[in-house]
GUMARDO-397210 format. One record per atom (N, C-alpha, C): residue in one letter; x, y, z. Coordinates in steps of 0.05 Angstrom, whole numbers, padded with zeros to 5 digits, always signed. Last residue first. Example, Ala and Ser with C-alpha at 12.3 -4.5 7.8 and 13.67 -1.06 7.14 Angstrom:
% GUMARDO-397210
S+00257-00045+00142/S+00273-00021+00143/S+00258+00001+00157/A+00264-00114+00156/A+00246-00090+00156/A+00264-00066+00156/
***
This chain:
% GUMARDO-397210
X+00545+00451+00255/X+00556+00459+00282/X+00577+00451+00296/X+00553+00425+00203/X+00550+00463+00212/X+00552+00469+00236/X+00574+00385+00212/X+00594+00407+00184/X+00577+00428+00199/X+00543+00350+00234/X+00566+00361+00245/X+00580+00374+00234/X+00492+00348+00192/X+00501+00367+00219/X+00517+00372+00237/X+00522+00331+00146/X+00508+00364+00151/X+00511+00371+00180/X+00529+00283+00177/X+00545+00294+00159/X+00535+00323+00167/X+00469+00260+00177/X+00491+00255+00206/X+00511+00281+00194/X+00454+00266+00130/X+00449+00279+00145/X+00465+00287+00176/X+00488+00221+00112/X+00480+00248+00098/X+00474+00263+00115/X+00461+00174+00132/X+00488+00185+00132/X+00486+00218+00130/X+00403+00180+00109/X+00423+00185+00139/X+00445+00183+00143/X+00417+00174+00058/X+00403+00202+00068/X+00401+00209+00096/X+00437+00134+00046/X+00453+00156+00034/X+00444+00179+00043/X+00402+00096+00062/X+00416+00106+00078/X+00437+00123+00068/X+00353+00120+00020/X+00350+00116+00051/X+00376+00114+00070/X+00379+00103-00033/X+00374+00126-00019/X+00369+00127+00009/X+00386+00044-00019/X+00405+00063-00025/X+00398+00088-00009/X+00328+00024-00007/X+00353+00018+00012/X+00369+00042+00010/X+00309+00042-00060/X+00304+00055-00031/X+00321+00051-00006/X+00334+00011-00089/X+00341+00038-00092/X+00332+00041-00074/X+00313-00037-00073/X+00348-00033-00081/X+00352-00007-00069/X+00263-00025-00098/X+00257-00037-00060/X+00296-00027-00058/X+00263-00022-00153/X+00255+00006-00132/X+00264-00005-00096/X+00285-00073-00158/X+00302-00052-00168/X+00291-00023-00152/X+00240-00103-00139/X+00264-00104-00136/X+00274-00087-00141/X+00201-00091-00179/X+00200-00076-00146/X+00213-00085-00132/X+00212-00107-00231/X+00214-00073-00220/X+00221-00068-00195/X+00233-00171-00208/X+00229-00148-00236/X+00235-00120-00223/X+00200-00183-00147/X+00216-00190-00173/X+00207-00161-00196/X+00199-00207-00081/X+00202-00181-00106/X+00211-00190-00126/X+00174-00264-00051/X+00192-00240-00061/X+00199-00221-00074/X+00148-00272+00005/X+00135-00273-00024/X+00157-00249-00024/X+00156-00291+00063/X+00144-00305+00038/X+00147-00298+00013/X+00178-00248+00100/X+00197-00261+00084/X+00182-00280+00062/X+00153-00240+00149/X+00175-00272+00144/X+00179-00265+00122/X+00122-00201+00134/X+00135-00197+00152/X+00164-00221+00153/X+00083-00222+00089/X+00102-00196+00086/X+00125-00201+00102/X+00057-00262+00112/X+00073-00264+00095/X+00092-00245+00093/X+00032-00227+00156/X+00048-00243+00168/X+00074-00253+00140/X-00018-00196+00131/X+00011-00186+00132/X+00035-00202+00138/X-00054-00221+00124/X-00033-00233+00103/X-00018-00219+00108/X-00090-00217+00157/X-00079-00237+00157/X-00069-00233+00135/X-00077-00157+00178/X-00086-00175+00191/X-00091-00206+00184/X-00063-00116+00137/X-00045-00128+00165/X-00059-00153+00173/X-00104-00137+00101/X-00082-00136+00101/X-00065-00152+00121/X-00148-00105+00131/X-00150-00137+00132/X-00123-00149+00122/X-00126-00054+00123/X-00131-00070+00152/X-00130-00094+00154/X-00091-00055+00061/X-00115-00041+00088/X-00106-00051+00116/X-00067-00096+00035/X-00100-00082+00020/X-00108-00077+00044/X-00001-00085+00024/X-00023-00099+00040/X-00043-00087+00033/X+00044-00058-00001/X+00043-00088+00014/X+00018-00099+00018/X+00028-00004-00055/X+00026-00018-00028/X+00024-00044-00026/X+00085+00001-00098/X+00058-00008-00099/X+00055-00022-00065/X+00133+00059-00114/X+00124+00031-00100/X+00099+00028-00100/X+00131+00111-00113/X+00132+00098-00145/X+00123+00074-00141/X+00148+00138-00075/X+00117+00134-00080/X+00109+00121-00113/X+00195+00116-00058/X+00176+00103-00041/X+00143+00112-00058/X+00226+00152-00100/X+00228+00128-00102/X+00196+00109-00084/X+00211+00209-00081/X+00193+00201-00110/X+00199+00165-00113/X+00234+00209-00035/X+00203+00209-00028/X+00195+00197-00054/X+00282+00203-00055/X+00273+00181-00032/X+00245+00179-00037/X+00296+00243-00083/X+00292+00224-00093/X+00284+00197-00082/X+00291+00283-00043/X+00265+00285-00061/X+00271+00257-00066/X+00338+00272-00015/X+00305+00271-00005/X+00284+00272-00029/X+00375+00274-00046/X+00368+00251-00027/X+00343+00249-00024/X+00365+00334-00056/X+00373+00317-00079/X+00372+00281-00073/X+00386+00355-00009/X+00363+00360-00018/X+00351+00338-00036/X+00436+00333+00005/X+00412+00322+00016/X+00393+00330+00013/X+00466+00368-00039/X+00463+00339-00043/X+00440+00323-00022/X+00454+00416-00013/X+00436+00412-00034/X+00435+00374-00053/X+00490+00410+00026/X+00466+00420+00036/X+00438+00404+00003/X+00538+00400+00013/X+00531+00379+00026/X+00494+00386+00030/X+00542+00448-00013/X+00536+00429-00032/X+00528+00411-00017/X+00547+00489+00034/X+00520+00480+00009/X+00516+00463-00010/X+00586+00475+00054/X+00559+00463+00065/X+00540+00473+00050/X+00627+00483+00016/X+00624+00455+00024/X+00597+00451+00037/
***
């Protein structure tokens, strides 16, 4: 049981890291943050198509992978 719980959060994590680097950066830098991050932040401008479906899946993964983890570590100690 704690290797499979072990290798299922292996299997979390990669697919977390390969989901977030499939994404296209929010903001062009500094100047970015600095005046157009505000859009980001409220909520202006919405995802559509792909980076909906990647933005989905990262939710997913992301908390499939703290859970997950919470998990492991009260299974081994």
């Amino acid at each position: 049981m704690e290797i499979f719980l072990k290798v299922l959060l292996l299997i979390f994590s990669i697919g977390l890291i390969t989901v977030v680097l499939l994404q296209k950066g929010k903001s062009a830098g500094l100047a970015g943050a600095i005046s157009g991050g505000a859009e980001h932040l409220f909520g202006k401008t919405k995802a559509r198509g792909m980076e909906l479906v990647l933005q989905r899946v990262t939710v997913g993964l992301a908390a499939g992978f703290f859970i997950l983890s919470i998990i492991v570590a009260v299974v081994i100690d």
